[in-house]
C-alpha positions in Angstrom: -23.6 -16.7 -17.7 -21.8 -13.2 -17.4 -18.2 -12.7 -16.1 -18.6 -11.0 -13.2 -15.1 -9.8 -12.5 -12.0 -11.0 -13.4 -9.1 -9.6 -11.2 -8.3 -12.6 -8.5 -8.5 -9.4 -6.0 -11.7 -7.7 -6.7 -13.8 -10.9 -6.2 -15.3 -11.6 -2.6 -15.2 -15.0 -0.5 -18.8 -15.4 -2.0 -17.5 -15.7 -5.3 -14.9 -18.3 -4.7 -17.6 -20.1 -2.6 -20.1 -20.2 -5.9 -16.6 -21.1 -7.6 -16.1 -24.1 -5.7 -19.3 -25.1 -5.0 -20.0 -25.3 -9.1 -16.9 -27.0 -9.4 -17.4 -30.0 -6.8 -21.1 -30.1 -8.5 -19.2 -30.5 -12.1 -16.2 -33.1 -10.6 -19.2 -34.8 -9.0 -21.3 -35.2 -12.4 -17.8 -36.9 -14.0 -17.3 -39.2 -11.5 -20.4 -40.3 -10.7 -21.0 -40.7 -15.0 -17.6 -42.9 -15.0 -19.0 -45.2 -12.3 -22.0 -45.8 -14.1 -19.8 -46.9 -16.9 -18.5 -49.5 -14.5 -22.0 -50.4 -13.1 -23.2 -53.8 -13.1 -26.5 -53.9 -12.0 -29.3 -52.6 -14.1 -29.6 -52.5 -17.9 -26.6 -51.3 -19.3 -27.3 -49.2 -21.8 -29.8 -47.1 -19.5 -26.3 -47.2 -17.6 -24.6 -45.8 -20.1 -27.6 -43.5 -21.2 -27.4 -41.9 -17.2 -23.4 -41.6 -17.9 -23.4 -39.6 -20.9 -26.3 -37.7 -19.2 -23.7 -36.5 -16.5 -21.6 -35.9 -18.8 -22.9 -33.5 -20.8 -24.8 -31.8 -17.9 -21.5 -32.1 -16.1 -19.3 -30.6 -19.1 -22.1 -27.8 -19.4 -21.7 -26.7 -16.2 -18.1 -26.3 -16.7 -18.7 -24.3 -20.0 -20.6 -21.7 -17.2 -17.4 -21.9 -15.0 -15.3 -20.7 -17.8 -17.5 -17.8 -18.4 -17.9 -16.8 -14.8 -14.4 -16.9 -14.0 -13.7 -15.2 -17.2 -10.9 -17.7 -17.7 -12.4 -17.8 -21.9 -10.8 -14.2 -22.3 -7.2 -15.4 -21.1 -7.3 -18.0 -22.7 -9.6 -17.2 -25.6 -9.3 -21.7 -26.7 -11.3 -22.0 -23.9 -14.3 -20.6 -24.9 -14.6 -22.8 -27.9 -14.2 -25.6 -26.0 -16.9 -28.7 -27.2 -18.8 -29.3 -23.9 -21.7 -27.2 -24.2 -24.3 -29.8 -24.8 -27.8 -28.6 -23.6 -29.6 -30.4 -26.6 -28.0 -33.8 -25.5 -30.1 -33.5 -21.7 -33.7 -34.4 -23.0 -33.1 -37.3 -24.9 -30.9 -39.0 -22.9 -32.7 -38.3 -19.7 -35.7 -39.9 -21.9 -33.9 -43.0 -22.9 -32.8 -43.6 -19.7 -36.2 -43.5 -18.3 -37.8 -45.8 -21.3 -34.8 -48.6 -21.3 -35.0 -48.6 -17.6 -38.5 -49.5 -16.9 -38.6 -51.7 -20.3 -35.2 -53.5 -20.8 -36.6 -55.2 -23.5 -37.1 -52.4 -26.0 -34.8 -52.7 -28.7 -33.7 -49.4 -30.7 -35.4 -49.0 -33.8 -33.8 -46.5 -37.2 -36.9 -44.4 -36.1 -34.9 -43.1 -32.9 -32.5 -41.7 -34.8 -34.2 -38.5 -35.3 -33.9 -38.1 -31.4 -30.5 -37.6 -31.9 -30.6 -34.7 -34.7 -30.0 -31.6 -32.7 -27.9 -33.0 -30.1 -25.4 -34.4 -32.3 -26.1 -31.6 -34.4 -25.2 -29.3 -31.6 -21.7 -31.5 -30.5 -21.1 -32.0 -34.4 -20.9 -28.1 -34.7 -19.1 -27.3 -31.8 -16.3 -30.1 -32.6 -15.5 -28.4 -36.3 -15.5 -24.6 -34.3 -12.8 -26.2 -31.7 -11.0 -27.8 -34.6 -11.2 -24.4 -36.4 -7.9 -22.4 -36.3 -8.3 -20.0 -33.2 -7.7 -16.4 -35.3 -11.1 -17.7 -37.7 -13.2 -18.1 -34.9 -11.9 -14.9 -33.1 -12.6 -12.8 -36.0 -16.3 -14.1 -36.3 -16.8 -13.9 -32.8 -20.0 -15.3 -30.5 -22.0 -15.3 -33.6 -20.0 -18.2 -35.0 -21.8 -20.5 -32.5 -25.6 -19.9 -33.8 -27.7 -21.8 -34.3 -26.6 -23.8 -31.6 -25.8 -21.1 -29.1 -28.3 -18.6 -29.1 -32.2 -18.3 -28.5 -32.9 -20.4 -30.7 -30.4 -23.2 -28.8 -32.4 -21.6 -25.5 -35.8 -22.2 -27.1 -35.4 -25.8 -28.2 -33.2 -26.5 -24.5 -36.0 -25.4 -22.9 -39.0 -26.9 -24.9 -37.5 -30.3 -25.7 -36.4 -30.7 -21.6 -39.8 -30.5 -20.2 -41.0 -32.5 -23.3 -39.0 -35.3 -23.0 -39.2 -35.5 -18.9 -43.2 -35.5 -19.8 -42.8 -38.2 -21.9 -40.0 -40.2 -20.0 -42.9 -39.5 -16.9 -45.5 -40.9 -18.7 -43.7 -44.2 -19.3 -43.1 -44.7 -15.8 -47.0 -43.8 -14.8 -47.2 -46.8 -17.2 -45.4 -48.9 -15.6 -47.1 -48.7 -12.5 -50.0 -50.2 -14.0 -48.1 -53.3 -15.0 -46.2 -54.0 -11.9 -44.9 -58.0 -11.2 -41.9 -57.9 -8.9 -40.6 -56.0 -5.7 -37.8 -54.9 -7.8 -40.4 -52.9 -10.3 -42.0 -51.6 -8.0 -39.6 -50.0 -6.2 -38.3 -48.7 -9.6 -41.1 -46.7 -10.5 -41.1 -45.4 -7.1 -36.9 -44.1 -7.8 -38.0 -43.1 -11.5 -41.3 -41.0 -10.3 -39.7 -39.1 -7.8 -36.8 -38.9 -9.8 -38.4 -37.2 -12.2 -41.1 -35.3 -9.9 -37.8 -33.2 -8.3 -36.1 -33.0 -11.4 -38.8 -31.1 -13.3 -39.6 -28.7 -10.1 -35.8 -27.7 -10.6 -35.6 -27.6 -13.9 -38.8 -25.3 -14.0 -36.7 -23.1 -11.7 -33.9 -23.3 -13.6 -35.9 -22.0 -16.6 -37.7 -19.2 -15.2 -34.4 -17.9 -14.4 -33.6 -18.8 -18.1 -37.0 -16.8 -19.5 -36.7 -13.9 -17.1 -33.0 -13.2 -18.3 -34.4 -13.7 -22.0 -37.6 -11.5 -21.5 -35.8 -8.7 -19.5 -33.0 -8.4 -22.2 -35.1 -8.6 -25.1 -37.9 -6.9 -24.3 -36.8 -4.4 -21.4 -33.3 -3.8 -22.5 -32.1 -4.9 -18.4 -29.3 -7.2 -18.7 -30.1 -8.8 -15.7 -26.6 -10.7 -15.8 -24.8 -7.2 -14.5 -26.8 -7.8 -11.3 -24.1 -10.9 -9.3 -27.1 -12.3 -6.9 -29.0 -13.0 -9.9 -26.4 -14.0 -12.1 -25.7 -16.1 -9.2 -28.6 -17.6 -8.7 -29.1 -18.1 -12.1 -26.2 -20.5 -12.3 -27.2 -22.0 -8.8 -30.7 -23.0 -10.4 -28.5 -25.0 -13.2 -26.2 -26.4 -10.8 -29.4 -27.8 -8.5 -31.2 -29.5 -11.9 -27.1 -30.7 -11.9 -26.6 -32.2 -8.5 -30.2 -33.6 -8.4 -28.9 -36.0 -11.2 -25.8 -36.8 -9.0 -27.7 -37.2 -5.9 -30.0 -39.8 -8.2 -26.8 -41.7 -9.5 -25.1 -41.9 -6.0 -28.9 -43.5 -5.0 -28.7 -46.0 -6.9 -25.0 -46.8 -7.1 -24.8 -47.2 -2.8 -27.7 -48.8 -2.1 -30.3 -48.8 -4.8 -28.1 -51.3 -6.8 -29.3 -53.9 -3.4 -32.7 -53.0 -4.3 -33.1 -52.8 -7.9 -30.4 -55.6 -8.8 
């Protein structure tokens, strides 16, 4: 996401207020992903699925912060920083979704190819972090491809909606095989779950293809314009605080209904 300014002075109230407002969404995602950890109700490893979800939606987010804020030119560690972790959403969102309407299912070695590009992506960004800071300076923003670059924005964008599709289509499954209350009122969390998930995240993307198209194609860096480079991050940070608004659910009173 473009810096838009960097002197403390030249930025307006509505710029500390996007500041703040991304930065209790990011706190929230942490939180809320720790408490999961400590969740006892539920399957636990669709628990801990939902956590590291957070997390790397959470730590994402804050990868935008830095960028906005412009705090990765001060401090130029910052900006390698290994919490950009777009690849990581789709699968675990789908694994959540699978392990929580069948508790049964038991990971297989054919599920490891799930976990290719994201721990490709974290795997890559760990050894640029690592790297001394005057290497990665002299190579600049193209050290970071393939993983941060259209590529990156191709596969984010493509996997996501293919995975919540999938993930969907295991909980239209389960509909047809309901026994107990407690099922039935977990597919009815799940769908809409996933129903107001993928309406954001299909927001979020067409802020992601319009920047992309405009750029490449136009030559209009859209990210020069602040209400859409605002908005832009505000799309992300919705997709964000749907997934804590989901976890908060079912940590306060969904645990009652779906213990």
């Amino acid at each position: 996401m473009h810096q838009f300014l960097h002197l403390p002075g030249q930025h307006s109230i509505f710029y500390y207020a996007l500041l703040a407002l991304l930065g209790l969404v990011a706190l929230q995602a942490v939180i809320t992903g720790f408490l999961y950890f400590l969740k006892k109700s539920g399957e636990k490893r669709a628990n801990a699925l939902y956590a590291f979800l957070l997390f790397s939606m959470g730590g994402t987010l804050i990868h935008y912060l830095l960028q906005i804020t412009g705090a990765d030119q001060f401090f130029p560690q910052l900006a390698f920083l290994p919490v950009y972790a777009t690849l990581s959403f789709p699968p675990l969102l789908f694994y959540h979704i699978k392990i929580s309407v069948y508790p049964a299912y038991r990971f297989r070695a054919t599920d490891i190819k799930h976990l290719l590009l994201p721990g490709g992506q974290l795997i890559y960004f760990w050894i640029i972090f690592l790297s001394p800071l005057t290497f990665k300076m002299l190579l600049g923003r193209q050290f970071y491809n393939p993983f941060y670059g259209a590529m990156e924005t191709a596969l984010y964008l493509a996997t996501s909606f293919a995975y919540m599709y999938f993930g969907y289509r295991y909980v239209l499954q389960k509909r047809r095989q309901l026994r107990t209350s407690r099922e039935v009122q977990l597919v009815r969390y799940l769908s809409r779950f996933v129903q107001v998930l993928s309406l954001l995240f299909a927001i979020h993307a067409l802020f992601v293809l319009t920047d992309f198209i405009s750029f490449e194609f136009l030559h209009i860096n859209l990210r020069t314009i602040k209400p859409y480079a605002a908005l832009g991050i505000l799309s992300f940070a919705a997709v964000v605080s749907w997934l804590n608004i989901y976890g908060a659910q079912v940590l306060i009173w969904g645990r009652k209904v779906l213990r």
